[in-house]
C-alpha positions in Angstrom: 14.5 -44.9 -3.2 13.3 -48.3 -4.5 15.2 -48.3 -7.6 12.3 -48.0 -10.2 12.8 -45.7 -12.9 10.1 -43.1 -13.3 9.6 -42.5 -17.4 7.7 -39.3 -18.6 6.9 -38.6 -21.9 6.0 -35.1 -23.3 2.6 -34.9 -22.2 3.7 -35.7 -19.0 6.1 -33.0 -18.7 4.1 -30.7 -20.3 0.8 -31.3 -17.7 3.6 -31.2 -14.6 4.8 -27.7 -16.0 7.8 -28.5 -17.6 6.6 -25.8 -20.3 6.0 -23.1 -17.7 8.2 -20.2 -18.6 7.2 -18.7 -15.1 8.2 -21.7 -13.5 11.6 -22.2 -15.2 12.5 -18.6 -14.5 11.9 -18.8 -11.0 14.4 -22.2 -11.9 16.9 -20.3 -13.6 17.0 -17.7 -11.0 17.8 -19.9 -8.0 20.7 -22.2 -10.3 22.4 -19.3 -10.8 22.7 -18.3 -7.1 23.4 -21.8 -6.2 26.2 -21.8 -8.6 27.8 -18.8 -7.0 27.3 -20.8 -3.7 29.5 -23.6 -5.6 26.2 -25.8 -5.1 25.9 -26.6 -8.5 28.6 -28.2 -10.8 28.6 -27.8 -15.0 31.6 -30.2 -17.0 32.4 -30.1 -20.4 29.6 -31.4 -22.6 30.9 -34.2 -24.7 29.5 -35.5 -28.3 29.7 -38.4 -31.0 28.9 -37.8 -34.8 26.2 -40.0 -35.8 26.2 -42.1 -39.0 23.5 -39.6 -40.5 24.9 -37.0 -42.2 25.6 -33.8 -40.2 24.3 -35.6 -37.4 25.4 -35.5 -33.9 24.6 -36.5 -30.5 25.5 -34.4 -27.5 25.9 -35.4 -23.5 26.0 -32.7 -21.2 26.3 -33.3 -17.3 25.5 -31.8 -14.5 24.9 -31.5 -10.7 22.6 -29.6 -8.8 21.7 -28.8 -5.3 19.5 -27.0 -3.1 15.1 -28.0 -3.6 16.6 -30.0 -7.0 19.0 -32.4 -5.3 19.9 -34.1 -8.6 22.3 -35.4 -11.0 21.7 -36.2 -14.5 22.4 -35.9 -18.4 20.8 -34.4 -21.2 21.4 -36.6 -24.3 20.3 -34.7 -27.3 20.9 -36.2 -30.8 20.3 -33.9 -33.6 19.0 -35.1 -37.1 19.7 -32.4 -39.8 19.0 -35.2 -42.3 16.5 -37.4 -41.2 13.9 -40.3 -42.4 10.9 -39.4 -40.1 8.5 -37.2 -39.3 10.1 -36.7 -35.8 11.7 -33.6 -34.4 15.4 -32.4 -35.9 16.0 -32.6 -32.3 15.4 -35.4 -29.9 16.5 -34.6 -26.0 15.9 -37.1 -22.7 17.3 -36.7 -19.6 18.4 -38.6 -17.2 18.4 -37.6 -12.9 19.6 -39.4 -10.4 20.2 -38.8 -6.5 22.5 -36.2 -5.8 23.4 -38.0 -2.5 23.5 -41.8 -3.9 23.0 -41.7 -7.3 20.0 -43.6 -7.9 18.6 -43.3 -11.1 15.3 -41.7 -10.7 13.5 -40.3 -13.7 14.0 -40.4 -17.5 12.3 -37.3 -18.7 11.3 -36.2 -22.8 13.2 -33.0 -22.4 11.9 -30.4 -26.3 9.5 -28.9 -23.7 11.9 -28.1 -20.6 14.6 -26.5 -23.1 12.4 -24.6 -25.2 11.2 -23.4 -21.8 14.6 -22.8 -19.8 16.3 -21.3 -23.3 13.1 -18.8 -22.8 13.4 -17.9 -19.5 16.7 -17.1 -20.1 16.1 -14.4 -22.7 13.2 -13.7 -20.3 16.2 -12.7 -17.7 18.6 -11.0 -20.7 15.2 -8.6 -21.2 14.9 -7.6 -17.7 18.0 -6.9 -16.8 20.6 -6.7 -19.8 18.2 -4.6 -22.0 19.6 -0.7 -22.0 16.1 0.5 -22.1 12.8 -0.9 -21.2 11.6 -3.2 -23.7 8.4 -1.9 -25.2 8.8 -3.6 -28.6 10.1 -6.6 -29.8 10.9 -8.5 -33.0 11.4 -12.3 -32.8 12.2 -14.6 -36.1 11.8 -18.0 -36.1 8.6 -20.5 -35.9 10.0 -23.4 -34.3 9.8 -24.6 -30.8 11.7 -22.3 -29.7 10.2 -18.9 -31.2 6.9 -20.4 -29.8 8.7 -21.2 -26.5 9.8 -17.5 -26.6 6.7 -16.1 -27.8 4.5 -17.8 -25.2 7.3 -16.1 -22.5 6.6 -12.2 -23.8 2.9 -12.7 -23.4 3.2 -14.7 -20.3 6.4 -12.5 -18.6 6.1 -9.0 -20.6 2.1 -8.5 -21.1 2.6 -4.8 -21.4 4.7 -5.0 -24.6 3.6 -2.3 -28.0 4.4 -4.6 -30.1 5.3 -8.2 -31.2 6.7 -8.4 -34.6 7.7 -11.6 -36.0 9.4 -12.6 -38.8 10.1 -16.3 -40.4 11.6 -17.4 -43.6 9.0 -19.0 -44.7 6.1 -16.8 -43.7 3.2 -19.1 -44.0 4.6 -21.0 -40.8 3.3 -18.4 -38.4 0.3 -18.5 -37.4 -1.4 -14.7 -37.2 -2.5 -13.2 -34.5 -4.2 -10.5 -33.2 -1.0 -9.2 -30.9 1.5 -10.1 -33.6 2.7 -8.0 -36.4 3.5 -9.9 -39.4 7.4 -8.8 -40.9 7.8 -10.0 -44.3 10.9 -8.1 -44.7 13.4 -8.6 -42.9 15.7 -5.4 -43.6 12.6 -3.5 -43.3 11.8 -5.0 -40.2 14.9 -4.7 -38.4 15.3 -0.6 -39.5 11.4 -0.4 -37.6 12.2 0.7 -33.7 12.4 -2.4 -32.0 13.8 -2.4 -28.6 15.1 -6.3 -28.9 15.6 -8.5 -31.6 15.5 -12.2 -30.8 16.8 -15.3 -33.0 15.4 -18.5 -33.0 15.9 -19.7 -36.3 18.4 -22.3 -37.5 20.4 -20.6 -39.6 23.9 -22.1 -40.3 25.5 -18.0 -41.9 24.6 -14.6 -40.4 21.6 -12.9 -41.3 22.0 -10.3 -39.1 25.1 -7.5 -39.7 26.2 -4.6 -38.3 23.1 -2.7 -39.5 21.3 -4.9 -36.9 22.7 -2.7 -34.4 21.7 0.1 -32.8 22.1 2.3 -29.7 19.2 1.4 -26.6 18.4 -2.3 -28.8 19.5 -5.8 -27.6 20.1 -8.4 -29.9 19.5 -11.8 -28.3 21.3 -14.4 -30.1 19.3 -18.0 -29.3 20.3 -19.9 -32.4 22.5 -21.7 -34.2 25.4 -18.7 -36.8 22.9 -16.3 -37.0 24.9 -12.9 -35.8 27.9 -11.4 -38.1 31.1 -11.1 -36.3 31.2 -7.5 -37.6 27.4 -7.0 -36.2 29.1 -8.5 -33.0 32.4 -6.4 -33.1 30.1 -3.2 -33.2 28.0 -3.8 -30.4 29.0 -1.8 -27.2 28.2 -4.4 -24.7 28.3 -8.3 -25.1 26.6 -10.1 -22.4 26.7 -14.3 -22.2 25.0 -16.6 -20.2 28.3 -17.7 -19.2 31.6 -18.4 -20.9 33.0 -21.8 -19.9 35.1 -24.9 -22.1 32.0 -25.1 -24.7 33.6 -22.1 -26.2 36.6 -24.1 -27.6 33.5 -25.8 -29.6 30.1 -24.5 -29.9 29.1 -23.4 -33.4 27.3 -20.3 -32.0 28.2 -16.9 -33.7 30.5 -15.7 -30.6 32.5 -18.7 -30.1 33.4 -19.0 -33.7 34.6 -15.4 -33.8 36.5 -16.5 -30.3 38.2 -19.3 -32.3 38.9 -17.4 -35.2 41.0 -14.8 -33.0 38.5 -12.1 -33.0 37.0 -12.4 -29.8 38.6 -12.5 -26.3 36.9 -13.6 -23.0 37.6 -10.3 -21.2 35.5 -8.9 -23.7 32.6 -10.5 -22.2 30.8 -7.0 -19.9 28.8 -9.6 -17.9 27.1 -13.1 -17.6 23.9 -14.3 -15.7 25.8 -13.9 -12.1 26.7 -10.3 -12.9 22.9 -9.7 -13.8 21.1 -11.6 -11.5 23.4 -11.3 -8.2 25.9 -8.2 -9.1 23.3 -5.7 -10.4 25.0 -5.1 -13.8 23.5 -3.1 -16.0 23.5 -1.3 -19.4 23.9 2.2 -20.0 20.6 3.6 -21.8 22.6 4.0 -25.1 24.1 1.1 -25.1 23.9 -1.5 -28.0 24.2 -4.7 -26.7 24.7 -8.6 -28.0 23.3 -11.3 -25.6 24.5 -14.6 -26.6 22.7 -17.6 -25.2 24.6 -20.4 -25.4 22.2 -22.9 -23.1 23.4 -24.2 -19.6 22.6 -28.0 -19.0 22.6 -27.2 -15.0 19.7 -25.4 -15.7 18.4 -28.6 -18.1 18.9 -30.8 -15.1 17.1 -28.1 -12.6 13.9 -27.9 -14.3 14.1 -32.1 -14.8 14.4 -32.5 -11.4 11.2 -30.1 -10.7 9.2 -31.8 -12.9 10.1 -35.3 -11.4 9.4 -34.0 -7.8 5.9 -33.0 -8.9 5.4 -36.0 -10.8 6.7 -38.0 -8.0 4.3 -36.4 -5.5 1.1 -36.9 -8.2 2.3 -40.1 -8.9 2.6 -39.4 -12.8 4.8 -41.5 -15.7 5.6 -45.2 -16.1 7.9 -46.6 -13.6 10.0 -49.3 -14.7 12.3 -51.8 -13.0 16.4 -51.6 -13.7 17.8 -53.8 -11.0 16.9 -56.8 -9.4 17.2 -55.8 -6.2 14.2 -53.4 -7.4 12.5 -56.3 -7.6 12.9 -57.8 -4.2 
């Protein structure tokens, strides 16, 4: 460790993999093991309110061991309201030496969410899913609906069907493996093994009709599910409960906080799925909810910085004197 920072920007990250779904699965995978083994450690996430309207900044910590051997933060700010032409969301992260805590990278982080968030659902389609998924319906258009999109032709190449659906429909691009939903009732009453959300929707769109016995409704965004559309569903699977729950604005934790929700509730998490061999019953309706781990932020930062490390990729730059010397 010499104590220069090592700065990649997106292009970077992107050419070292960081939008690999393949890779970040095989990420995700291993976190969640060393988490059982007590080799990874998550706090609280803690946030400020920006002076833009609606605007907040969010710090989320975490530790990591085993191949990643890091420490770091994700600082994410995001700009509702904003003046540029710039994303709505803005992530870096920081990692540092597990073992001394030099700083080591600072990383442009869209790519490696959009890609762990994905490999995530990636995991909640193999293995919470109460039948084999043969036909999916995604909505959204923005990273992360193309983060997710690039996973099911990357991770599930033998899929029926790809239906996608957006608000405003001229922001998907066709395709020639894409079915085009301009409906959204319509759509969801088609037989669609799993419905994904990646929109950013701030009140449901999705009720109870949205449910159905064998279908899994993954829930990526912001208030897209109903509680009732919740409340229905026979199985609710997270990818883990923890203190963001007393906070997060996602669909499940509101209903939580309203009273309407309790944590033994909760059939199973990523442990259960990935290490305990949980599984849905073929009739099953289940509700995934995908909050987004930062352990898994700081895993994937720390892989890309050992390959750009080892290629000799980014900007380094000089934070202490004794750097210098």
């Amino acid at each position: 460790m010499d104590g220069l920072l090592r700065v990649l920007n997106d292009a970077d990250v992107a050419r070292l993999g960081g939008a690999d779904v393949a890779l970040a699965l095989e990420d995700v995978r291993e976190v969640v093991k060393l988490m059982r083994l007590g080799e990874a450690q998550m706090p609280a996430e803690n946030a400020v309110d920006l002076a833009t309207p609606l605007g907040k900044a969010y710090a989320l910590p975490a530790r990591v061991g085993g191949r990643f051997n890091a420490a770091g933060v994700k600082w994410t700010a995001h700009r509702p309201l904003r003046p540029d032409a710039l994303p709505a969301a803005l992530a870096v992260t920081l990692i540092n030496d597990a073992q001394n805590g030099v700083p080591r990278g600072l990383l442009a982080s869209g790519a490696l969410t959009a890609a762990r968030t994905a490999a995530v659902t990636a995991v909640a389609l193999q293995h919470a899913a109460p039948q084999p998924v043969k036909r999916v319906l995604l909505l959204g258009s923005g990273i992360h609906a193309q983060a997710h999109l690039q996973m099911l032709r990357q991770l599930f190449p033998g899929l029926a069907q790809i239906g996608v659906w957006n608000r405003t429909p001229g922001k998907i691009l066709p395709a020639a493996d894409l079915t085009l939903e301009s409906d959204l009732q319509q759509a969801l009453a088609q037989p669609y093994d799993a419905v994904i959300t990646c929109t950013s929707a701030d009140q449901p769109m999705l009720t109870e009709t949205a449910v159905r016995p064998g279908r899994i409704v993954i829930q990526v965004g912001y208030h897209e599910v109903s509680f009732d559309a919740i409340r229905v569903s026979d199985r609710v699977v997270v990818d883990a409960w923890g203190d963001f729950a007393e906070r997060s604005a996602k669909s499940l934790f509101q209903m939580y906080r309203a009273g309407l929700f309790q944590p033994q509730e909760v059939a199973a998490d990523l442990a259960a799925l990935l290490l305990d061999g949980w599984r849905a019953a073929a009739d099953d309706s289940v509700y995934f909810s995908s909050f987004g781990l930062n352990v898994f932020d700081i895993a994937l930062a720390a892989r890309v910085l050992q390959a750009a490390e080892r290629d000799g990729v980014g900007q380094r730059q000089p934070l202490f004197t004794g750097a210098l010397q």
